[in-house]
C-alpha positions as CSV (number, residue, x, y, z in Angstrom):
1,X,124.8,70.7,71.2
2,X,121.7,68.3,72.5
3,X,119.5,70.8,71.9
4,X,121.1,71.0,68.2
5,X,120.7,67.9,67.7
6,X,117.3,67.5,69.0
7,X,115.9,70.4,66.4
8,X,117.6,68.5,63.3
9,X,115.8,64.9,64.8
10,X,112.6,66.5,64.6
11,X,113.1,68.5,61.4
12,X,110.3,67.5,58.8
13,X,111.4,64.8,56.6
14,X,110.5,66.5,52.4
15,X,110.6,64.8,49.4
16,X,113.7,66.5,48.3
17,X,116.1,63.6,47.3
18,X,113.5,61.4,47.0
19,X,114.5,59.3,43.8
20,X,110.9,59.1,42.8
21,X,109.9,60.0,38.7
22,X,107.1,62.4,40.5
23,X,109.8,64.6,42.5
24,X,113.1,64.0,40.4
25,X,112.6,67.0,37.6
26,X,115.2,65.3,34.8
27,X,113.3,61.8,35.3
28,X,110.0,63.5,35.5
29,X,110.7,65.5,32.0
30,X,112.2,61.8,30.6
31,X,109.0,60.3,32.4
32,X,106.5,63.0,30.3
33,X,107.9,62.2,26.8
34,X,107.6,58.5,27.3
35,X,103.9,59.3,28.5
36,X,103.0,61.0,25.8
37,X,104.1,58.8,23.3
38,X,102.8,55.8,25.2
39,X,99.4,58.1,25.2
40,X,98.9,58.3,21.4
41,X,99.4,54.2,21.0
42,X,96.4,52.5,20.2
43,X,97.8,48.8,21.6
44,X,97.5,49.8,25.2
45,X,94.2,49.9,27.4
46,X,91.2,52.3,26.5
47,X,92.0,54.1,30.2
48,X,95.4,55.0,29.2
49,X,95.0,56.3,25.7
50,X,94.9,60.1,25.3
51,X,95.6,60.3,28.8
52,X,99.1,61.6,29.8
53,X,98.4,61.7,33.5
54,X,97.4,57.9,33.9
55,X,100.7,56.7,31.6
56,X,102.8,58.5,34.2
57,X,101.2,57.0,37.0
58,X,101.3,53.5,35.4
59,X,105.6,54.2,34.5
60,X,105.7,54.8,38.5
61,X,104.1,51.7,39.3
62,X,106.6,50.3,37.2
63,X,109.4,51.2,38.6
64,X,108.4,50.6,42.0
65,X,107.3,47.2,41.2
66,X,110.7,47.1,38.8
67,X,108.3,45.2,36.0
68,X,108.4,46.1,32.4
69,X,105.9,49.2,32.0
70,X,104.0,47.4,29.1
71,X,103.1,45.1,31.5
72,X,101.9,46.5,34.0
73,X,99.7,48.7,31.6
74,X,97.8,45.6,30.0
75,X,97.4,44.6,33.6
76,X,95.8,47.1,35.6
77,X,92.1,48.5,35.1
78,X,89.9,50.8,36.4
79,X,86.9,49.0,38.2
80,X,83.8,51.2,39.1
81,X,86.0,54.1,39.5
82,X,88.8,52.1,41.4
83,X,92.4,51.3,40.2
84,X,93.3,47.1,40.5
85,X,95.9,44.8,39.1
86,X,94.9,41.7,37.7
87,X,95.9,38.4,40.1
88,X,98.3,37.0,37.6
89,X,100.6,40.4,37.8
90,X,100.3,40.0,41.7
91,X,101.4,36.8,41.8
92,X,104.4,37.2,39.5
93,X,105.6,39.8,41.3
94,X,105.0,37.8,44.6
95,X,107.4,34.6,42.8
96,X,109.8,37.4,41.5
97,X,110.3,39.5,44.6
98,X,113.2,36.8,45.8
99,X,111.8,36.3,49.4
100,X,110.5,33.0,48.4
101,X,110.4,30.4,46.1
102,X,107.2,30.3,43.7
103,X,103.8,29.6,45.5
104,X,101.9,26.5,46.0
105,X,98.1,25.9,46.8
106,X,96.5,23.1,48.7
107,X,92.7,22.3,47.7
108,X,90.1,20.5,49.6
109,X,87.5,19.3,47.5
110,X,83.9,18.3,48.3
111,X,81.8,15.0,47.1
112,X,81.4,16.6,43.9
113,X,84.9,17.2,43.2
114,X,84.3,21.2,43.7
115,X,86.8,23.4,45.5
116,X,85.4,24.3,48.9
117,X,89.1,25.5,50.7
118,X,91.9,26.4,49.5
119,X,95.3,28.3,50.8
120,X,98.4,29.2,49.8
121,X,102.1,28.4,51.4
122,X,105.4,28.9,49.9
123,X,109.2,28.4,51.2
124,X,111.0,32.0,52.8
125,X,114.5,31.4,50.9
126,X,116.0,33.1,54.0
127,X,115.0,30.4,56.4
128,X,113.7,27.6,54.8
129,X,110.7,28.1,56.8
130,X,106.9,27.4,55.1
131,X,104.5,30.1,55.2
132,X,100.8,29.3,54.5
133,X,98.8,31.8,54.4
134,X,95.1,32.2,55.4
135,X,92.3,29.9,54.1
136,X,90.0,30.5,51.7
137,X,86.7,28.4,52.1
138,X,83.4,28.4,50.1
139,X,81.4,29.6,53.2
140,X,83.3,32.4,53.5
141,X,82.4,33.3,49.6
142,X,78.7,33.1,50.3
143,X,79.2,35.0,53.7
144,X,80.5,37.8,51.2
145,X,78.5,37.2,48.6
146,X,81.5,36.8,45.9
147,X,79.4,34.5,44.5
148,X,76.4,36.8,43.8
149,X,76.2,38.8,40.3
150,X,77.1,42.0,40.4
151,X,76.0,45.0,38.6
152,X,73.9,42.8,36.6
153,X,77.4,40.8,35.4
154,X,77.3,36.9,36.4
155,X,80.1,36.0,39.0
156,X,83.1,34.0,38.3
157,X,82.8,32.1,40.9
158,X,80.5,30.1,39.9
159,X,82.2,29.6,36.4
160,X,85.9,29.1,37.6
161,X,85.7,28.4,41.1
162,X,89.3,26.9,41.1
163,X,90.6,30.1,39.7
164,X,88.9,32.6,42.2
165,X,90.4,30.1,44.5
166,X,93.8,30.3,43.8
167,X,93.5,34.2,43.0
168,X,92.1,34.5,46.6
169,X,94.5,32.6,48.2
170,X,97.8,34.2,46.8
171,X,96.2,37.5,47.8
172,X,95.7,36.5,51.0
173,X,99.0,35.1,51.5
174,X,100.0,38.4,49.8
175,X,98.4,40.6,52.7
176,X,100.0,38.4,55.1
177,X,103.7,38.1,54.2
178,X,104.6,40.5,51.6
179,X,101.9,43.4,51.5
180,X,104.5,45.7,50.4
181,X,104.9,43.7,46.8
182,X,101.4,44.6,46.0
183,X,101.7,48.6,46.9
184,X,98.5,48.5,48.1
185,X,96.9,47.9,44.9
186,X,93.6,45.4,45.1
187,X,93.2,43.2,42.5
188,X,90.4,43.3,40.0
189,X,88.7,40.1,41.0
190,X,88.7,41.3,44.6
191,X,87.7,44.8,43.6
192,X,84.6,43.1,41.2
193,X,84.0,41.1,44.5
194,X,83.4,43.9,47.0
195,X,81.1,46.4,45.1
196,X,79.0,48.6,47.3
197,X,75.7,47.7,47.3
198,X,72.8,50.2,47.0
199,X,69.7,50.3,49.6
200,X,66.5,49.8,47.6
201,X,63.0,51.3,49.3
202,X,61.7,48.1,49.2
203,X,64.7,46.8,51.4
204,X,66.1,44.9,48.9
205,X,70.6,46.0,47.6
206,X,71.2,46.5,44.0
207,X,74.6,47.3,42.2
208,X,75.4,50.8,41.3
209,X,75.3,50.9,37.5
210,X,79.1,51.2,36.6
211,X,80.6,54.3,35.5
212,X,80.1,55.4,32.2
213,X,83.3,54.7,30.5
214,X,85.7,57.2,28.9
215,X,84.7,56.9,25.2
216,X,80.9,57.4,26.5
217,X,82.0,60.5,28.2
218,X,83.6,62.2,25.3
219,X,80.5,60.7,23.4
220,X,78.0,62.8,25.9
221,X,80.4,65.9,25.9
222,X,80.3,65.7,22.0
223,X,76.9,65.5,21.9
224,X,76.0,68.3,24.4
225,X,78.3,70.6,22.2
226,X,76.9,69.4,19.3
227,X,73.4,70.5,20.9
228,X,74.8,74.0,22.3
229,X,75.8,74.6,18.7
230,X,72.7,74.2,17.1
231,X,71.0,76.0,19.6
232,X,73.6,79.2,19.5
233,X,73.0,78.6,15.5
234,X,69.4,78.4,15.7
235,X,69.4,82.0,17.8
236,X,71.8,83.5,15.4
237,X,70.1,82.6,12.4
238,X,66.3,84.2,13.8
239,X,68.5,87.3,15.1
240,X,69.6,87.5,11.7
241,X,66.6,86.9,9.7
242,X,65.2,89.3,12.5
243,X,67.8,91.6,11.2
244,X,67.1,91.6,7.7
245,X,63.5,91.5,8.0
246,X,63.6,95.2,9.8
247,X,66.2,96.4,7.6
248,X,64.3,94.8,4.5
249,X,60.8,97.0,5.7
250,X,62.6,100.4,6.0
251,X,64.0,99.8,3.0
252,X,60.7,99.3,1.4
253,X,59.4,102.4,3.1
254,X,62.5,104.4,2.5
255,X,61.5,103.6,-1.5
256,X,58.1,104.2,-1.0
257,X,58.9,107.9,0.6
258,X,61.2,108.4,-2.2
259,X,59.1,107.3,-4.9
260,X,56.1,109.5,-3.4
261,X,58.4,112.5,-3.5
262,X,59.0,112.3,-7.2
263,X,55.7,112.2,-7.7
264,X,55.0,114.8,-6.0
265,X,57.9,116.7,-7.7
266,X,57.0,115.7,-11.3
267,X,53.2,116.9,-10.9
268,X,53.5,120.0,-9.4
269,X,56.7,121.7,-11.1
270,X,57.3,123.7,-8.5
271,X,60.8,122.3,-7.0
272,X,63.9,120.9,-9.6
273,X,65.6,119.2,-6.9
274,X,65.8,115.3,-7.3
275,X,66.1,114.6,-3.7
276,X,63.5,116.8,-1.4
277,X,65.4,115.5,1.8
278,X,68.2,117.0,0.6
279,X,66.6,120.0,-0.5
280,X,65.5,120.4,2.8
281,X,68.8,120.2,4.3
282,X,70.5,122.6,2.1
283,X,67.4,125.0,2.0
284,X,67.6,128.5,3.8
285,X,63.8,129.1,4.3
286,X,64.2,131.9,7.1
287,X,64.8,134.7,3.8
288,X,61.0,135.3,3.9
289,X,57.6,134.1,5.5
290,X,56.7,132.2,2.2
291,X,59.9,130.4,2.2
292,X,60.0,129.1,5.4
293,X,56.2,128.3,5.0
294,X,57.0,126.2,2.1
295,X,59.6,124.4,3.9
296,X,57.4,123.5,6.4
297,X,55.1,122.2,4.1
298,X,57.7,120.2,2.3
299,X,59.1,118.7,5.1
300,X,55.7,117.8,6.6
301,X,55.0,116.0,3.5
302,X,58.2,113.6,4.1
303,X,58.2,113.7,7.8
304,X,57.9,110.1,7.9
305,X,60.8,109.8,5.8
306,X,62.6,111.8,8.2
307,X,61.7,109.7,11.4
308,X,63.0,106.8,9.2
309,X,66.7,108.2,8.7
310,X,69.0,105.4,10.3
311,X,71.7,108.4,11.6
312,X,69.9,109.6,14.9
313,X,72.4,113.1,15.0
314,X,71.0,113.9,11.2
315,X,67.5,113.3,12.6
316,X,68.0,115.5,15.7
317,X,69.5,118.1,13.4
318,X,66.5,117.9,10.7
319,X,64.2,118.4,13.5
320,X,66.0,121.3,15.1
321,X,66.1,122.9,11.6
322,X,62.4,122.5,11.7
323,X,62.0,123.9,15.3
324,X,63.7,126.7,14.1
325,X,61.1,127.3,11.1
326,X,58.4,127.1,13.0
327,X,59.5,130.0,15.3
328,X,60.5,132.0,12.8
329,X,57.0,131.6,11.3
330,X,55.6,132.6,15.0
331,X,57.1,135.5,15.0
332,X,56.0,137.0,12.0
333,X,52.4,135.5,11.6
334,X,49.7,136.9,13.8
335,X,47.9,134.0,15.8
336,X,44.7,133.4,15.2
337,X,44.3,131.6,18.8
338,X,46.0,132.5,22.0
339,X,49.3,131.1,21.3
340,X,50.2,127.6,22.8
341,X,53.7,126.9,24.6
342,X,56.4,126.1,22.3
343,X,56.5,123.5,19.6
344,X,52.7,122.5,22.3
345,X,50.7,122.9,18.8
346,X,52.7,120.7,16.5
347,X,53.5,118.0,19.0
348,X,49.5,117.7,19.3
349,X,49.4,117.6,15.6
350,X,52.1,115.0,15.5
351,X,50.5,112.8,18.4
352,X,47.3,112.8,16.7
353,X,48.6,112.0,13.5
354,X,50.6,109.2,15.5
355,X,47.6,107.7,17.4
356,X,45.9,107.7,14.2
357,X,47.9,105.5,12.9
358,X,48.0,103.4,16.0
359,X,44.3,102.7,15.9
360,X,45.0,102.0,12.2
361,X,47.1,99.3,13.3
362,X,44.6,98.1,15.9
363,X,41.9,97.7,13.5
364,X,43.7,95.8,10.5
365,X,46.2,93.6,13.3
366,X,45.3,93.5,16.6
367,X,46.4,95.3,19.7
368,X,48.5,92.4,20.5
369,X,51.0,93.6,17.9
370,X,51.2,97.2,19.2
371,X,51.0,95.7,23.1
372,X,54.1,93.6,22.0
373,X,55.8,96.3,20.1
374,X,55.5,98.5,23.8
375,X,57.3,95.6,25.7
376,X,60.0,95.3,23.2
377,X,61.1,99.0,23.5
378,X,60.0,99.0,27.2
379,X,57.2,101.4,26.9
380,X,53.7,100.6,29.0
381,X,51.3,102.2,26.4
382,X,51.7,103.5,22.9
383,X,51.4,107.0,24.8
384,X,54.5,106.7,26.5
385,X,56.4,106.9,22.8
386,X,58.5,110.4,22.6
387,X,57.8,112.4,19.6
388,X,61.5,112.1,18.5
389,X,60.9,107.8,18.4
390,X,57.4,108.0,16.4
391,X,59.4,106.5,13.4
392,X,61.1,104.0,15.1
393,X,58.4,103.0,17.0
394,X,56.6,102.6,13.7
395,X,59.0,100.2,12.8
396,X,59.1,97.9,15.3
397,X,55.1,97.8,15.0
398,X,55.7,96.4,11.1
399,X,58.3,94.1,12.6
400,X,56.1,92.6,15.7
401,X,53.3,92.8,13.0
402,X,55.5,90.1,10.4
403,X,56.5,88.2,13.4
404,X,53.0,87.5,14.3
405,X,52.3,86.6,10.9
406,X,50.1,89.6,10.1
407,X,52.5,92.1,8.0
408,X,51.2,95.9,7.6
409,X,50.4,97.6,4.0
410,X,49.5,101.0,5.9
């Protein structure tokens, strides 16, 4: 049974059954909907609006203190970052605890009738004894440097002397007697008092600047969203004007190809079709050696139309149509040259016709635009292009080219 009853004296001591809003759910939910109300009104502090979090801390304080919650709301502040209640809260609840009756003060004054000591002393109701409590005297301000500005703000002390006095004094007496009335709360004289100074390199102690305050924190956010907008607006507007700018050039070639074919098609008579991309397509030229040379004329003649088709499968299939051709044009025309490897003779062709152009481009733009061009499609030379990206490659060229500010008419 001892050793019973030794376990459940050293048992941990929780929080459950505490009485406390923050552990007590039904006066935590009651807590929450007075907070947010409170939050949304506009005749309470600037640190308490739009700010759930600090209204329920400030209904705790009231309840502990057992003061009216609108109170101690227009009492307490936020100094440099620090919570304090102003002296004339601490000193009502000091008079209104019951333990004694309402404080005095005892001044000594100098030659010039200033303050230079002060304390403060009231009657304990339970004995009828009087308390003083410790002294205040002006060298102990200037020890402290109360009386120094602070944070570039002049000090009261030197303003309302007999004020600070009296503030000081009841929080002294405060400390002494009845700490537990303040909850451990500074006030915001005594808070303004004891800022930390900074070391300066020239030896010299500054002030921190305060903290900025809450409506120039949402003012900063606000503005460095405003800033990432623009910026995320600015890139998608150049991606898109990127955008159109390439689809707007292939476009123009697409209708240049086309209108060439026409042309080509009304002079000559010799094909009815109105589209000779389609012709090609649904052609059979492997019937005969003629046929099959004629389709690979044709489709020589809009090869760059070809390279241009946006659907990469149809381009693939075009040019393994025209692979095709070719062999069966191999096979049934006598060389007139020891025959090259497969497809070796046209991809010469094609490269020569390509690097042609390439040059064309260095001569009317620069080599900058085809050197750019290279990086954008991660090639290191114009060489490295495949046969099967010739077209594309041309179009990024005419791209770089109007991004420079040198557009291509080739």
């Amino acid at each position: 049974m001892e050793a019973k009853a030794d376990e459940m004296a050293l048992a941990p001591q929780g929080f459950k059954g505490t009485d406390s809003l923050f552990f007590n759910v039904q006066k935590f939910e009651h807590a929450q909907r007075i907070g947010q109300a409170l939050a949304t009104a506009t005749m309470i502090p600037e640190h308490y609006r739009r700010n759930i979090g600090n209204c329920l801390i400030a209904l705790n304080l009231a309840e502990r203190m057992q003061a009216d919650p609108m109170m101690v709301m227009q009492n307490t502040y936020i100094v440099h970052g620090k919570p304090g209640i102003e002296a004339k809260l601490a000193i009502a609840l000091i008079n209104t605890s019951g333990r004694f009756e309402p404080l005095k003060y005892e001044y000594k004054m100098d030659s010039d009738g200033a303050v230079v000591e002060c304390f403060a002393y009231a009657k304990e109701k339970a004995t009828g004894e009087i308390l003083n409590g410790p002294e205040v005297t002006w060298q102990m301000v200037q020890a402290e440097g109360w009386d120094k500005p602070k944070a570039q703000m002049p000090s009261k002390w030197n303003t309302m002397r007999k004020l600070m006095f009296t503030y000081r004094a009841a929080m002294f007496f405060a400390r002494v007697h009845i700490p537990e009335a303040l909850l451990g709360f500074y006030t915001t004289e005594e808070l303004t008092d004891s800022i930390d100074l900074e070391a300066q390199p020239n030896g010299s102690y500054q002030a921190p600047p305060p903290p900025p305050t809450e409506e120039e924190e949402r003012e900063a956010e606000a503005k460095a969203e405003a800033t990432q907008a623009a910026i995320k607006a600015e890139q998608e507007d150049f991606e898109r004007q990127k955008v159109a700018a390439a689809q707007a050039e292939l476009e123009k070639k697409r209708a240049q190809a086309k209108k060439d074919l026409d042309k080509k098609e009304n002079g000559n008579g010799d094909f009815e079709k109105p589209n000779m991309i389609d012709w090609l397509w649904s052609a059979r030229p492997s019937t005969s050696l003629k046929n099959a040379q004629e389709w690979l004329k044709v489709y020589k003649e809009n090869e760059d139309t070809i390279d241009l088709l946006p659907n990469r499968d149809k381009r693939d299939k075009y040019y393994a149509k025209k692979a095709k051709v070719e062999n069966f044009i191999k096979e049934r025309e006598a060389p007139e040259e020891p025959p090259n490897a497969p497809g070796e003779h046209d991809q010469n062709d094609r490269r020569a016709e390509f690097n042609a152009w390439i040059e064309k481009v260095i001569a009317k733009a620069g080599e900058a635009v085809v050197v750019e061009a290279c990086y954008r499609n991660d090639y290191d030379t114009y060489n490295d292009v495949p046969e099967t990206e010739f077209g594309i490659f041309k179009t990024e060229v005419c791209n770089v080219a109007k991004d420079l500010g040198a557009p291509l008419e080739l």
